[in-house]
C-alpha positions in Angstrom: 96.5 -42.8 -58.9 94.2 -42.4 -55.9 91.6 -44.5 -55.4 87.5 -44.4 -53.8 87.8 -48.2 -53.9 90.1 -49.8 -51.8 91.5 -53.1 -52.7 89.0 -54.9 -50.2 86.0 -52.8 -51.4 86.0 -54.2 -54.9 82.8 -56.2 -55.9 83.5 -59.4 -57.0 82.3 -58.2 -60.2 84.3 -55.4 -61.0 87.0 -58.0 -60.1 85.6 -60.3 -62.7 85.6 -57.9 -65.2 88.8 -56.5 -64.6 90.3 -59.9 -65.2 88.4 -60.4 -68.0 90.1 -57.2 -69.7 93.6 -58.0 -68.5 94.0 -61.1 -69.6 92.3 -60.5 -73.5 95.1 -58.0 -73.3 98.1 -60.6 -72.5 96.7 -63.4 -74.6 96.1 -60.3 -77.4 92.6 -61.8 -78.3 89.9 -59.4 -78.0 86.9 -60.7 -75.1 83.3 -60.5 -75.1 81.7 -57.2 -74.2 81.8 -57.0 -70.5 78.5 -55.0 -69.7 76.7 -58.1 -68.6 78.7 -58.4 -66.1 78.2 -55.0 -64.0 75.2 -54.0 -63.0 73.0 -52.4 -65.8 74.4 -49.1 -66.9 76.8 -49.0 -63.7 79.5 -46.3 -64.6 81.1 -46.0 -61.5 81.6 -49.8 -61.1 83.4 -49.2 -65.2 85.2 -46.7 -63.8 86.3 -49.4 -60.8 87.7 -52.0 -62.9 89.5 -49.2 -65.3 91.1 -48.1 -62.0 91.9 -51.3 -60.8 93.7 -52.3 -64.2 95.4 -49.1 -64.3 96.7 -50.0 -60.5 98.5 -53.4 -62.0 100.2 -51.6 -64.6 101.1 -48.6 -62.1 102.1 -51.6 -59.8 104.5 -53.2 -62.9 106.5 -49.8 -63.0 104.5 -47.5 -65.6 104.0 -44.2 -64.7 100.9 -42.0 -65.0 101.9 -39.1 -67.9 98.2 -37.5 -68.0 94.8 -38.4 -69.1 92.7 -39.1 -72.3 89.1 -37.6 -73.3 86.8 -39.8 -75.2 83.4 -39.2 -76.3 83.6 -35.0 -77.5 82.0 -35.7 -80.8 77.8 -35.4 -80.3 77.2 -38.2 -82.6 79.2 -41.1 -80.7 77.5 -39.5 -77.5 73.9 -40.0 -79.5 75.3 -43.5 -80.4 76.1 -44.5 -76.6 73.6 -43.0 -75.1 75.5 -40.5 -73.3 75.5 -36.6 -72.7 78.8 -36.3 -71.5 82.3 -37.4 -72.4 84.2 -39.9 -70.2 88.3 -40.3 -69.9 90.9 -42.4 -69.2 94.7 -42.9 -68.5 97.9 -42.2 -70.5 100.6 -44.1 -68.9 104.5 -44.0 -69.9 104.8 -47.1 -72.1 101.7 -45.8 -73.9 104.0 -43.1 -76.3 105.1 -43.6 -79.9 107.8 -41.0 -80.6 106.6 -38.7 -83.7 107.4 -40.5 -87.3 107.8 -43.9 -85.3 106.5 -47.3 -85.8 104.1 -49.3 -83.8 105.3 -52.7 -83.3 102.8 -55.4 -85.6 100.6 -57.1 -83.0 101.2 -54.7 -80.3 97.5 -53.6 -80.2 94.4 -55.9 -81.3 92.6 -53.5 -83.5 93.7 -49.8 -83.6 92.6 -46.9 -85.2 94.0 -43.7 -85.3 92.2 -40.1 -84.9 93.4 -36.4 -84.2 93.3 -34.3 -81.3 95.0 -31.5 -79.5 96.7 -32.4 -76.4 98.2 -30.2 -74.0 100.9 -30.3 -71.6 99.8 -28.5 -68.4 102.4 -25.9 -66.0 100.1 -26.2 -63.0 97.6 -28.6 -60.9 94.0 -28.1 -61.5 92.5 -29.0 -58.0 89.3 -27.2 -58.4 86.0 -29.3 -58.9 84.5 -26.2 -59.7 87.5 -25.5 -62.6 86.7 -22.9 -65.0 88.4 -22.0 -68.5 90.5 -19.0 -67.1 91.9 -21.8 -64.7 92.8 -24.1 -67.3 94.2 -21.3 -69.7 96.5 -20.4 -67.1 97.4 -24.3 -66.3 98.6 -24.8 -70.0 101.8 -24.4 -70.8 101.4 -25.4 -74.6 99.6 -27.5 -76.9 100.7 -29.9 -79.7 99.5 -31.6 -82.4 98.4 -35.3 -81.2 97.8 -38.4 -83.0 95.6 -41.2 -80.5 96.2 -44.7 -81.6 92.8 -46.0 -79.8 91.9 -50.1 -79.2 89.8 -52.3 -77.7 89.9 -55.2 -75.9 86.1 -56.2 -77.0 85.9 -58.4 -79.7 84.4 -56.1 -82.7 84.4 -52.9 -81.4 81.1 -54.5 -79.6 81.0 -51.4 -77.3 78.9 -49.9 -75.0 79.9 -46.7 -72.3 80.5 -49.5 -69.4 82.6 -51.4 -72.0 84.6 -48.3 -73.3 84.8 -46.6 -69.6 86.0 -50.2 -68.0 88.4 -50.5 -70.8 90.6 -47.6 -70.1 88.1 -45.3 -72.7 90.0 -47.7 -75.0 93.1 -46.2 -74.8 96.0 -48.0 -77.0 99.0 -45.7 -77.8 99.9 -41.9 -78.5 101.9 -39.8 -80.5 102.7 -36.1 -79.8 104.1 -33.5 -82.2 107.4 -32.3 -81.2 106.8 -27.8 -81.4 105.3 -26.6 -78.4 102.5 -23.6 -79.3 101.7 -21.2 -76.3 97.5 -20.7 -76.4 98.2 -17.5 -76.6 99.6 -18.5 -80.2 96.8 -20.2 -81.6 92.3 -20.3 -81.3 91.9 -23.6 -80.4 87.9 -23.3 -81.9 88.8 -22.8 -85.3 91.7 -24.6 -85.7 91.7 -27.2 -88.6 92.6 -30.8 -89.1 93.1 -33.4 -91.8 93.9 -36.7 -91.2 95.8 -39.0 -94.2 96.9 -42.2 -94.4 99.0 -43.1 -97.3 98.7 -39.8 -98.5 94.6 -40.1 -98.8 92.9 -37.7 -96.1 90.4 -40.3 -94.5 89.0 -37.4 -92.0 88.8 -33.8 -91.3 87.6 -31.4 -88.6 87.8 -28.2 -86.8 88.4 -27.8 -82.6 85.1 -26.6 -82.6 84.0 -30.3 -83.3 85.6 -31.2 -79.6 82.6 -29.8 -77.1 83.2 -26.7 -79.2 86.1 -26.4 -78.1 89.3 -29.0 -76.7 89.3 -26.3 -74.1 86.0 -26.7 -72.8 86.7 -30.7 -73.0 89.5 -29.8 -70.7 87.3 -28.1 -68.1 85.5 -30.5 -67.9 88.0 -33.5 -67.2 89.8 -31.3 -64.6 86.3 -30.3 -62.9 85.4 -34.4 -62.9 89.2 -35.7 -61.6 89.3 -32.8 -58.9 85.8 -34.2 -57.6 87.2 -37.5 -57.5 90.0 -36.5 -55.7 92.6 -37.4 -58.2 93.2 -33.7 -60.0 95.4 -33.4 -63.0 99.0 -32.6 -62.4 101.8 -30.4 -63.8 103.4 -31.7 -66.4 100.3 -33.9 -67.2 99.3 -34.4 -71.0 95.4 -34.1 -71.9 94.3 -35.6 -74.5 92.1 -33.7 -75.5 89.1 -35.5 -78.0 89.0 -36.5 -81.8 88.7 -33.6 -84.0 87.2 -36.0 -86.7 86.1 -39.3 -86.9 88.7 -42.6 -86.3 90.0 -44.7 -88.9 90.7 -48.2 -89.1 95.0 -48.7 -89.2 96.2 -51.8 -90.9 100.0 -53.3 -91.1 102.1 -51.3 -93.9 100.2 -47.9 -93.3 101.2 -44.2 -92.0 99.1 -42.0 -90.8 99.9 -38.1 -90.7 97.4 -35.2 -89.1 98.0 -31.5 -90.0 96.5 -29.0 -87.3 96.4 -25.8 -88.8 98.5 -23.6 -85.8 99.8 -26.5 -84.2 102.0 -28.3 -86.9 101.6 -32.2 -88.1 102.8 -35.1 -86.3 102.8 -39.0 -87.9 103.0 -42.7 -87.0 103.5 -46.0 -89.2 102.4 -49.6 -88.3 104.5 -52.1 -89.6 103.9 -55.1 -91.4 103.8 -58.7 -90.1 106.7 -60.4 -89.6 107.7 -63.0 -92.2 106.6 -66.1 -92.1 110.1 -67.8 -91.5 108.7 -71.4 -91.9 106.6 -70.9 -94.9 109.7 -69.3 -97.0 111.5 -72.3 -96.1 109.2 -74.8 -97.5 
């Protein structure tokens, strides 16, 4: 993952704060919202410490598999303050296989929504990227299922908070039957989300920027000006097509994209409380 910042650039605040998320991750106990300590509305120091946290996992032997968009739907945007999206990184232990089960206690407080990702043939180096670019980059989409989580106590978030913590990026799940574009209008597709068999949110692509292609564009135009472009064989995440939901232990979650398929996740329940049945 390049870098702007080398190691000896870093603020001793975006250090701070980048320590601050690391370790509510390996204690799993979520931290105080960690605006306060960047300067006022600094992205590019957020995007610092999500960098540098992405480094030490890099540095542990993940692997960078592609790149998450957060913040397509206009009303979060309105909420945050914000007129544009922002994104993080998808790295290799992130994956749930499709159907599987994430772990009980191996995120602090998911929720689950429903995107398109795509899986992309080509680079996109261009800052200047442009849809015909990206629809000859893409090799296929797939139905997607983003298990998102945050290291701030309460969801207490802010854009600094969400953009230093990885655009609070948890886990992902990807359907397993490729569709070529040319197969499918990513606008008008439609999606339910259920869990247990209750649909707790809908939406159309056109609820992504109008479009999870033109939230594509847009995260290959922003990486290529940063001089970290997305890669082949990189999967894009590509926004919620609805609005999140809360997951809690015993629960599955399945999203139907109409064109794309359905893909589906569980999370399983607490382990039993070996001591107490012994009493």
């Amino acid at each position: 993952m390049a870098s702007s910042h080398s190691p000896d650039t870093l603020s001793p605040e975006v250090r701070k704060t980048a320590d601050a998320l690391w370790e509510a991750e390996q204690a799993g106990v979520p931290c105080p919202p960690v605006h306060d300590q960047l300067p006022a509305g600094d992205v590019t120091a957020a995007y610092a410490v999500q960098r540098l946290n992405v480094e030490r996992r890099l540095a542990q032997g993940r692997r960078l598999v592609g790149r998450k968009i957060g913040l397509t739907s206009p009303s979060v945007q309105r909420q945050l303050g914000v007129d544009q999206p922002d994104f993080g990184a998808l790295l290799s232990d992130m994956t749930v296989p499709d159907g599987g089960t994430v772990p009980h206690g191996r995120l602090l407080q998911p929720k689950v929504e429903a995107e398109v990702a795509l899986v992309l043939a080509t680079d996109l180096p261009h800052p200047e990227t442009t849809l015909a670019d990206v629809l000859r980059a893409v090799d296929f989409a797939l139905p997607a299922l983003e298990i998102v989580d945050s290291r701030i106590v309460n969801w207490d978030i802010s854009l600094v908070d969400t953009v230093a913590d990885n655009a609070s990026s948890g886990l992902f799940v990807l359907g397993g039957t490729p569709v070529p574009l040319t197969a499918v209008d990513l606008r008008t597709v439609r999606m339910s989300l259920t869990r247990d068999g209750e649909e707790v949110s809908r939406g159309t692509g056109a609820d992504c920027l109008d479009s999870p292609l033109n939230a594509a564009v847009w995260l290959a135009s922003t990486l290529a000006a940063m001089g970290d472009p997305l890669r082949a064989g990189d999967v894009v995440l590509t926004g919620a097509l609805g609005p999140m939901t809360a997951a809690s232990p015993s629960s599955r979650f399945e999203a139907i994209i109409s064109g794309l398929g359905s893909v589906r996740v569980g999370f399983a329940p607490p382990a039993p409380d070996r001591k107490a049945e012994q009493q």
